[in-house]
C-alpha positions as MATLAB code, in Angstrom:
seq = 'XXXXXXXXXXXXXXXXXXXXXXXXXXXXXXXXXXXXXXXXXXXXXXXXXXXXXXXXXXXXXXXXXXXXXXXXXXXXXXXXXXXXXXXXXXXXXXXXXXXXXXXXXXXXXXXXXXXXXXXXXXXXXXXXXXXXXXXXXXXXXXXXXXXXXXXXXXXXXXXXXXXXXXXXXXXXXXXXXXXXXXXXXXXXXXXXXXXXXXXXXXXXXXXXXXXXXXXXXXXXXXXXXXXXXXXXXXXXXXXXXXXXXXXXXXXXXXXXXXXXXXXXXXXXXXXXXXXXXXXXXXXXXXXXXXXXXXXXXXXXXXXXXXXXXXXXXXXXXXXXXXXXXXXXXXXXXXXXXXXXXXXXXXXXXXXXXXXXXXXXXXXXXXXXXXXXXXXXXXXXXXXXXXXXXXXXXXXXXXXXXXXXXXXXXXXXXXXXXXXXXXXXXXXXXXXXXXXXXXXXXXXXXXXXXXXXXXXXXXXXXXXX';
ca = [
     -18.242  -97.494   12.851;
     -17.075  -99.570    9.998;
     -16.010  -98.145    6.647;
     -16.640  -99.864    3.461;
     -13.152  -99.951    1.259;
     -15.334  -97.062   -1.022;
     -15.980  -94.967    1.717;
     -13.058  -92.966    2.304;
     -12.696  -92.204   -1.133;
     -15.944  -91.039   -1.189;
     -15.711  -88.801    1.707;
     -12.420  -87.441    0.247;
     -14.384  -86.284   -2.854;
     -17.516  -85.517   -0.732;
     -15.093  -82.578    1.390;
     -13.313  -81.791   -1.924;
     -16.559  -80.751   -3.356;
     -17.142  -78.884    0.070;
     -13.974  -77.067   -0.276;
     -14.299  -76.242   -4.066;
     -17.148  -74.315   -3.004;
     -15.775  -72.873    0.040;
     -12.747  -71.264   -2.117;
     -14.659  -70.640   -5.213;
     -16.832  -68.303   -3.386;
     -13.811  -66.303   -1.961;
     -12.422  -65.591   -5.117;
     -15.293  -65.867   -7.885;
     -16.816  -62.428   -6.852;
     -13.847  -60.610   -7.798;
     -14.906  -59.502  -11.325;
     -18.911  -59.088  -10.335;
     -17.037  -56.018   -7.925;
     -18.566  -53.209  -10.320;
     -22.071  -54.834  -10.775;
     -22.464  -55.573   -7.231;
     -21.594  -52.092   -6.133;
     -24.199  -51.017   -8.412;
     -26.773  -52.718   -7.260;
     -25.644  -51.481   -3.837;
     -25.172  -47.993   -4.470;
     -22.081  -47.600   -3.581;
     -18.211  -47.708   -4.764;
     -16.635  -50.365   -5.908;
     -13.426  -50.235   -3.583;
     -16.289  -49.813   -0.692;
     -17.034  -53.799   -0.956;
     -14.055  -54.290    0.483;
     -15.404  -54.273    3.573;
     -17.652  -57.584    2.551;
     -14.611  -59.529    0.869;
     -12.043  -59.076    4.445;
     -15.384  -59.335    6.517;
     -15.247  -63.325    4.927;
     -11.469  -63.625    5.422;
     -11.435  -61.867    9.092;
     -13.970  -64.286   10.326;
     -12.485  -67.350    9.511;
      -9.218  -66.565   10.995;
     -11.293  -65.854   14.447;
     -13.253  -69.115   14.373;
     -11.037  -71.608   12.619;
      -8.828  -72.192   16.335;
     -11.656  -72.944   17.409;
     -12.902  -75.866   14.860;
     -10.739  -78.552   16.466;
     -12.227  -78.071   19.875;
     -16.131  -77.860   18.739;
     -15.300  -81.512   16.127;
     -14.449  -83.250   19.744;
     -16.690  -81.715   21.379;
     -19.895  -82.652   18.893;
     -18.541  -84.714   16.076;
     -17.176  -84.460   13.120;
     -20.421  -85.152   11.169;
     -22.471  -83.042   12.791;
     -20.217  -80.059   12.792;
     -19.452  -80.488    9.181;
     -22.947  -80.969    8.538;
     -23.991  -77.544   10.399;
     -21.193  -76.092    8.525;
     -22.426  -76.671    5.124;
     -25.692  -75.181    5.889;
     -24.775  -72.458    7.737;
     -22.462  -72.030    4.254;
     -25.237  -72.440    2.478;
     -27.741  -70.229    4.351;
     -25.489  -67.465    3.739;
     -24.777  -67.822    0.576;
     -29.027  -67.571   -0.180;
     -28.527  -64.318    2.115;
     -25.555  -63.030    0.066;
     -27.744  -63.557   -3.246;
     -30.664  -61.767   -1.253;
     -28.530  -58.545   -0.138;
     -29.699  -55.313   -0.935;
     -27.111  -53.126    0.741;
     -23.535  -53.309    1.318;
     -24.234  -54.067    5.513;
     -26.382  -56.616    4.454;
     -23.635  -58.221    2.472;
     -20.943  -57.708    5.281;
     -23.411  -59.162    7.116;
     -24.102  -62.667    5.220;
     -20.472  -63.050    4.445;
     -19.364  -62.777    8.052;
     -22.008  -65.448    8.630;
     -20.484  -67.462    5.713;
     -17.429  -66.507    7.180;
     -18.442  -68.871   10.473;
     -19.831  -71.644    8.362;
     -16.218  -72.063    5.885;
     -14.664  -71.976    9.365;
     -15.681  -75.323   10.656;
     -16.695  -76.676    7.422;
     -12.880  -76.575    5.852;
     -10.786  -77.654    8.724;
     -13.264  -80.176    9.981;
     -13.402  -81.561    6.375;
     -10.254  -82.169    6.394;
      -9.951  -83.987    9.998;
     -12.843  -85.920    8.568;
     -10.266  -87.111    5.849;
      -7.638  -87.760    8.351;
      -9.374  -89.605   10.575;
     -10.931  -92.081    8.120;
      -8.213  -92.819    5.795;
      -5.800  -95.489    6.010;
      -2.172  -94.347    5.848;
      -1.275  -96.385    2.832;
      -4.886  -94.220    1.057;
      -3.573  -90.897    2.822;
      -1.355  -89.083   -0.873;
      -4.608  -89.841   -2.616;
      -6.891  -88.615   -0.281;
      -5.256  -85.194    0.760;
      -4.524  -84.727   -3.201;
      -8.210  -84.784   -3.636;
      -8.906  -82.073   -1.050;
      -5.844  -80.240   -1.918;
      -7.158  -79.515   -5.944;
      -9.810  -77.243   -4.842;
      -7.122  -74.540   -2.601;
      -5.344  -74.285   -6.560;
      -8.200  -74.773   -8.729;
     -10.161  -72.417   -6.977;
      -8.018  -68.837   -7.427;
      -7.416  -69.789  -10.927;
     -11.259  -70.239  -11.898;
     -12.733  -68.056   -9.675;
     -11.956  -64.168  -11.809;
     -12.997  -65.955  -14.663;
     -16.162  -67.877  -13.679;
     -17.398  -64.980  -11.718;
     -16.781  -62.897  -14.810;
     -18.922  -65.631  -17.052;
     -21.927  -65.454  -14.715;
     -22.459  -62.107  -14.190;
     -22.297  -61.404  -18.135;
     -25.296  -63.700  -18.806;
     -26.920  -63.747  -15.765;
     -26.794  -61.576  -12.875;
     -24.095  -61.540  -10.194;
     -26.659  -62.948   -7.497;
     -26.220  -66.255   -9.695;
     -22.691  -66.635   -7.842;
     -24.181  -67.047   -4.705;
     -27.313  -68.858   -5.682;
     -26.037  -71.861   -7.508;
     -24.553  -72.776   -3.943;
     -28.150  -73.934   -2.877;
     -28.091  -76.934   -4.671;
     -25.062  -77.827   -3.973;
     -24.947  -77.952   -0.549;
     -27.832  -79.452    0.054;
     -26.423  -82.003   -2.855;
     -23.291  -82.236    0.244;
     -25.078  -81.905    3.203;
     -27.317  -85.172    1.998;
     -24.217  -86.885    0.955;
     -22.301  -86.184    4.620;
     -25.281  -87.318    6.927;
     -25.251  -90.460    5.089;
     -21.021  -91.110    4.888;
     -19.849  -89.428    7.077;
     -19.508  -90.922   10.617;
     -20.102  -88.771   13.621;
     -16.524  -89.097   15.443;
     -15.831  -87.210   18.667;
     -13.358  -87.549   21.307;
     -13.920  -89.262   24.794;
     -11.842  -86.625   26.377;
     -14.349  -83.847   27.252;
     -11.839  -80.712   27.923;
     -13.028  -77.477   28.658;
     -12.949  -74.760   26.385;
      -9.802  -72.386   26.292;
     -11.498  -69.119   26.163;
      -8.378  -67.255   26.845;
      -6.686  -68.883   24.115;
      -9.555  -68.858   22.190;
      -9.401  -64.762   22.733;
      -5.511  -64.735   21.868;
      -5.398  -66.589   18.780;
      -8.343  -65.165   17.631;
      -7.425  -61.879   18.111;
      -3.575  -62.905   16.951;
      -5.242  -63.622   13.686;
      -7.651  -61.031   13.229;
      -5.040  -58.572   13.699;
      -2.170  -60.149   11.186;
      -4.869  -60.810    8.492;
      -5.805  -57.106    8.875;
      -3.360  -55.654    8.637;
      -2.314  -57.653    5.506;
      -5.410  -57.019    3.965;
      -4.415  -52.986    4.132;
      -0.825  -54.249    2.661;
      -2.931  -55.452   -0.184;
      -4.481  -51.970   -0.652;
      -4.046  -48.932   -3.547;
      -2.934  -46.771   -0.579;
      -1.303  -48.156    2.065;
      -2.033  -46.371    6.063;
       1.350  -47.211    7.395;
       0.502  -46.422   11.150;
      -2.270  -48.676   11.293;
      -0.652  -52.178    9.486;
       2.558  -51.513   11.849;
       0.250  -51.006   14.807;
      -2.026  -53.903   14.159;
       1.420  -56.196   12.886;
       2.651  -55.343   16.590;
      -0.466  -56.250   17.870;
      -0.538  -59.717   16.116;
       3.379  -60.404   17.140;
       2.488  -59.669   21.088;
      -0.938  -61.488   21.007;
       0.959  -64.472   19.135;
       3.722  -64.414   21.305;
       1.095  -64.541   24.281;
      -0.566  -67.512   22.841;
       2.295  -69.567   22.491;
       3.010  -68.924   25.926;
      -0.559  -69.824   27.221;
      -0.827  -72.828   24.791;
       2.450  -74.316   26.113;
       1.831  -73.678   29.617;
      -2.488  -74.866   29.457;
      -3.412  -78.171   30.069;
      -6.181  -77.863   27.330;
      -4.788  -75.352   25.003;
      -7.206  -74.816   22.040;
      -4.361  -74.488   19.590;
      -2.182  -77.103   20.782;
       1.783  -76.900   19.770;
       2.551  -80.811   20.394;
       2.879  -82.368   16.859;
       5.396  -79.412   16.380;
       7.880  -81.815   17.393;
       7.210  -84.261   14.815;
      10.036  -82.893   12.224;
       7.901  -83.848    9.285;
       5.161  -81.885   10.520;
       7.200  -79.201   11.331;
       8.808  -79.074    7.888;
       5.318  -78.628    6.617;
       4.056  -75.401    8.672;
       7.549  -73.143    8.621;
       9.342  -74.260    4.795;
       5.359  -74.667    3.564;
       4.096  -71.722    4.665;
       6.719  -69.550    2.947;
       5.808  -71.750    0.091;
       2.430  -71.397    0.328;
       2.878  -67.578    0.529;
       4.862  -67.332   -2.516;
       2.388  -69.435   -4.889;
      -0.826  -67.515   -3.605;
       1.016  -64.522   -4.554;
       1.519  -65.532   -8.610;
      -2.486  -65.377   -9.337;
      -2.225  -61.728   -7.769;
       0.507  -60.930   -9.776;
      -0.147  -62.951  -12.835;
      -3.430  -60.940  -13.993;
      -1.997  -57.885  -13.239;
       1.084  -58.071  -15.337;
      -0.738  -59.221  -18.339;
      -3.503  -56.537  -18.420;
      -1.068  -53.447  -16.647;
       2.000  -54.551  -18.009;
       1.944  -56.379  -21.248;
      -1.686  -54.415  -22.292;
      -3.599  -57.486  -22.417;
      -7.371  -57.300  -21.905;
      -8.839  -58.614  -18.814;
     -10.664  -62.444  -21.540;
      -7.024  -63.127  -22.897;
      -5.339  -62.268  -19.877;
      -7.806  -64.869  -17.898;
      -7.263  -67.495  -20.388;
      -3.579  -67.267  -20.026;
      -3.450  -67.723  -16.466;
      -6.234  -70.757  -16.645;
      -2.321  -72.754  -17.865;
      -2.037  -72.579  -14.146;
      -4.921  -74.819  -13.730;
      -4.390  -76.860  -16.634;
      -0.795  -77.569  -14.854;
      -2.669  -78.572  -11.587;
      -5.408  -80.882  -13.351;
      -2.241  -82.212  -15.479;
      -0.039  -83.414  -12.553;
      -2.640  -84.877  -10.477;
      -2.640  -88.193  -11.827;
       1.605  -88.351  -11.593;
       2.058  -87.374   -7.704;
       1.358  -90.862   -6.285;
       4.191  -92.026   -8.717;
       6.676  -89.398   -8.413;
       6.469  -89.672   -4.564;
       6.634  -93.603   -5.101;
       9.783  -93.180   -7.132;
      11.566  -91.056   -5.184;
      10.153  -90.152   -1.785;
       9.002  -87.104   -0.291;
      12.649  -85.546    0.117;
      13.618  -85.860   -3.531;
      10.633  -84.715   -5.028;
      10.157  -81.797   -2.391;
      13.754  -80.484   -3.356;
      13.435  -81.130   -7.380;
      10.010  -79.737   -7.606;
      10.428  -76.651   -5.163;
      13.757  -75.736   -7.412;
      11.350  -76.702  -10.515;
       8.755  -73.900   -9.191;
      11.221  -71.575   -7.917;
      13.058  -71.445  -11.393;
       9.254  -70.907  -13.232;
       8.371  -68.012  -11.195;
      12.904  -66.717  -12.367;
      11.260  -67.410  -15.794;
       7.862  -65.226  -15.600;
      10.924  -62.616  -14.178;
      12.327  -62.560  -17.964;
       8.760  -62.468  -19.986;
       7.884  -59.449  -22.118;
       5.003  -58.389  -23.823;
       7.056  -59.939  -27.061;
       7.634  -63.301  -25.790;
       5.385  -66.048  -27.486;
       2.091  -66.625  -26.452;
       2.741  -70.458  -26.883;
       5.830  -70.219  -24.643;
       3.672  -68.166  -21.891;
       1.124  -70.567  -21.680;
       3.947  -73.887  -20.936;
       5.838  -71.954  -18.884;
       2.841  -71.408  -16.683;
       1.415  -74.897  -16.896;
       4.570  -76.374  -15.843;
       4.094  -73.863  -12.836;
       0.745  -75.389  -12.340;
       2.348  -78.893  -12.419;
       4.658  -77.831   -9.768;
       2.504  -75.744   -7.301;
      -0.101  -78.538   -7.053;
       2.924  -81.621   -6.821;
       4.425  -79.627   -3.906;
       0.918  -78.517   -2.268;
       0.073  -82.365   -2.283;
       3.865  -83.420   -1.113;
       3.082  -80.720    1.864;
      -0.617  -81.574    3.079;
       0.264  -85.243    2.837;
       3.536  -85.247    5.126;
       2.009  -82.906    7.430;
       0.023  -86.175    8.719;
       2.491  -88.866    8.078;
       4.099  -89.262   11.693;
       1.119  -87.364   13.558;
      -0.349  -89.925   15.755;
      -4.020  -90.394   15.897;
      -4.618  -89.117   19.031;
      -2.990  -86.108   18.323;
      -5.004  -85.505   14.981;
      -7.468  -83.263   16.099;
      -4.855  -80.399   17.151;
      -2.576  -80.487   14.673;
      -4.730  -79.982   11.766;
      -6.230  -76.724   13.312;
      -2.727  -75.402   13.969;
      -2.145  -76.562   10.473;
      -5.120  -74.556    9.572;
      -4.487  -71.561   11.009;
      -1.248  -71.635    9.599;
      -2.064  -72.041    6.182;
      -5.034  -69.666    6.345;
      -2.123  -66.995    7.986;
       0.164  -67.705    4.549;
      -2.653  -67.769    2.174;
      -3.269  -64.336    3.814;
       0.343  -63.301    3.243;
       0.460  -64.446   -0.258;
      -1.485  -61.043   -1.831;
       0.149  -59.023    0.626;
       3.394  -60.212   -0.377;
       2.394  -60.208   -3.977;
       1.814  -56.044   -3.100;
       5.112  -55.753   -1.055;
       7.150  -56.886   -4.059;
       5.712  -54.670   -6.486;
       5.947  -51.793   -3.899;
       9.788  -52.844   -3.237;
      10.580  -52.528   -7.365;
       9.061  -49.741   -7.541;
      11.021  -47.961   -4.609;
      14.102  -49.562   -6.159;
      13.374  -47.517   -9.465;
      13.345  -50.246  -11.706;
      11.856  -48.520  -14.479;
       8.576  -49.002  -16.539;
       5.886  -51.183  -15.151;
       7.066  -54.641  -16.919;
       9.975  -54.128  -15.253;
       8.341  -53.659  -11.893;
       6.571  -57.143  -12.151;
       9.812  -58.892  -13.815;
      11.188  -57.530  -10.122;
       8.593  -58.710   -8.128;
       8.491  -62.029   -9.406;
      12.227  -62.255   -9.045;
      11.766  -61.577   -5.778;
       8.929  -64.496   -5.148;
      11.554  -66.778   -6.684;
      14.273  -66.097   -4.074;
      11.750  -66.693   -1.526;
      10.699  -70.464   -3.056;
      14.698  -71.185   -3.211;
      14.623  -69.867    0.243;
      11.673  -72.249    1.654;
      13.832  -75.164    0.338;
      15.990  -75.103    2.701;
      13.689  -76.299    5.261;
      13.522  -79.701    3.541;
      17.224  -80.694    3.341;
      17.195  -81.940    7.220;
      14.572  -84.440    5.899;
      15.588  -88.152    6.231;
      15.319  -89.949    3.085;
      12.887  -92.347    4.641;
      10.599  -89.987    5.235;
       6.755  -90.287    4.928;
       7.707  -94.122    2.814;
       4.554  -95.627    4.849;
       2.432  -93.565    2.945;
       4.175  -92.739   -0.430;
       5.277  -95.963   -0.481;
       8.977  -95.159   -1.407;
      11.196  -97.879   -0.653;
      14.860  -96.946   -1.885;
      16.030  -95.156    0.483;
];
């Protein structure tokens, strides 16, 4: 099938809407916790159980998305995705018990599953190289935007309306997507029809479910130490089994190839310490403000929206500061750049200017989405077509693993200043963000092998 020169740019924004909803939904119920639980009868801290339900499920199915794209198409697939996304979401609003709820977001779980990593082969596939920065920058904006708005937005809705509002107003919207995707999106699938790996299936999934568990109890007031090491044991030996079986398979579902492509590697083990780090700072960020500095929960949400201001704000400069000066450069400037904002939020104070608060963390912004895009984008650069299909669901699972680690490592920090004695609570945040920092100076080190030249097909860099 023949794309117009509009169509990829339109699919792009067609799978960036997808995904906006995708991670809205995982983060905007946050502040509806109390009113939800009400309605449900039940505690707060009991809905728990409905928010790692979602999370759990996709890191079971996601393996698995590559595989079922080839398999059926792309279109199709992300078609069924969005509905199955959308069903869910009407059963979510519907819910009149806390199973019932487990239940629908496990079922959403299996529709964001295939609808985000197929989305995003979808973008792969029909992009040009020379269109790729623009393309993955468009899908990228929702994975930042997304944890910024969500607290507050959810917040919004269920003040004037009722909390069921968050789920409902995804009815129009995907059917507003699902429309758009049967009519752009063309229904690609692969000519080689390998059977399904349902022992690797089993490992990885189970890899996954056990690692995202057991960071989910990380993430917890009190902490069952047995069970995370248990479960974190369990993950290590089930990984280490799938590795084996996926390098040893002749149709492994997660396949390992494209780690041999340096730029792609560059991208999964430096970017997904990265990628840890920054989902860690809208954790922390909230909780400093309101626990720490005594902020209440309105001023403390509009400070942290600078984050997303900073996103939205360097959007329209990535293109030409990966032009300028290539993906090296600007992955070692920019990383230092975010690793010395998150030294700064070490040093603020319930005294320090509001004014200065609010730049510090839009310049943040600016550098967590410029190094998200630099990331995502030379992921693909050297990954031959062929090839595509596998290494964006190892690249999924791998980011969906650090996103995962990012709260849980936002909770280790603060635990870690707090066993070091550090003092009053300020101080305990000042800590843990010191601590994030070392790890972004620490994920740079991963990009120094890069050649100069890297990615310049795409970013168009040619001074090398």
């Amino acid at each position: 099938m023949t794309l117009s020169s509009r169509q990829p740019v339109l699919i792009a924004l067609l799978v960036a809407g997808a995904f906006f909803m995708e991670n809205l939904d995982a983060t905007v119920i946050v502040t509806a916790l109390p009113d939800m639980a009400a309605s449900f009868g039940v505690r707060a801290i009991d809905l728990n159980v409905g928010l790692s339900a979602y999370l759990l499920t996709l890191a079971v199915f996601i393996p698995a998305s590559g595989w079922v794209a080839d398999r059926f198409g792309a279109r199709s697939v992300f078609t069924t995705a969005i509905a199955v996304f959308t069903l869910a979401s009407a059963l979510c609003a519907a819910s009149d018990s806390l199973w019932s709820f487990t239940a629908a977001r496990i079922l959403q779980g299996v529709g964001g599953a295939m609808m985000v990593p197929v989305g995003r082969l979808v973008v792969l596939r029909n992009t040009a190289k020379q269109d790729l920065m623009r393309s993955i920058a468009y899908i990228t904006w929702p994975a930042l935007a997304a944890p910024v708005l969500g607290p507050p937005v959810g917040g919004l809705i269920t003040s004037i309306a009722s909390w069921r509002w968050i789920f409902l107003l995804n009815l129009p919207l995907g059917a507003i997507a699902l429309v758009l995707a049967l009519r752009l999106i063309p229904n690609d699938r692969s000519d080689d029809r390998r059977p399904f790996d349902w022992l690797g299936f089993a490992l990885t999934g189970f890899a996954c479910l056990a690692l995202m568990y057991g960071l989910d109890l990380i993430g917890h007031q009190e902490i069952p130490w047995a069970r995370v090491a248990a479960l974190l044991a369990a993950a290590v030996l089930l990984g280490a089994w799938a590795v084996r079986h996926a390098r040893r398979h002749a149709h492994p579902l997660v396949g390992l190839a494209a780690m041999a492509i340096h730029t792609y590697r560059v991208t999964v083990r430096g970017g997904s310490l990265f990628r840890a780090v920054v989902s860690a700072v809208p954790f922390l960020l909230p909780l400093m403000f309101q626990l720490g500095f005594g902020l209440d929960p309105v001023h403390s949400g509009l400070l942290v929206l600078a984050l997303f201001a900073g996103n939205l704000g360097m959007k329209p400069m990535t293109s030409w500061v990966l032009r300028s000066f290539g993906f090296r450069t600007a992955l070692l400037a920019n990383g230092a750049l975010l690793a010395a904002t998150l030294f700064a939020c070490a040093l603020l104070t319930p005294d320090t200017p509001t004014a200065l608060v609010a730049v510090l963390l839009v310049v943040s912004g600016a550098a967590r989405s410029m190094q998200f895009t630099s990331l995502n984008t030379l992921a693909f650069v050297d990954v031959p077509k062929p090839e595509m299909s596998a290494a964006n669901t190892l690249f999924s699972v791998t980011q969906q693993i650090s996103m995962g680690l990012g709260v849980a490592l936002g909770a280790i920090a603060l635990r870690l200043a707090g066993a070091l004695g550090v003092g009053s609570v300020i101080a305990e945040y000042q800590t843990a963000f010191a601590l994030l920092g070392v790890l972004a100076a620490l994920s740079l080190l991963d990009y120094l092998p890069l050649r100069r030249d890297a990615g310049t097909e795409v970013s168009g860099h040619r001074r090398a």
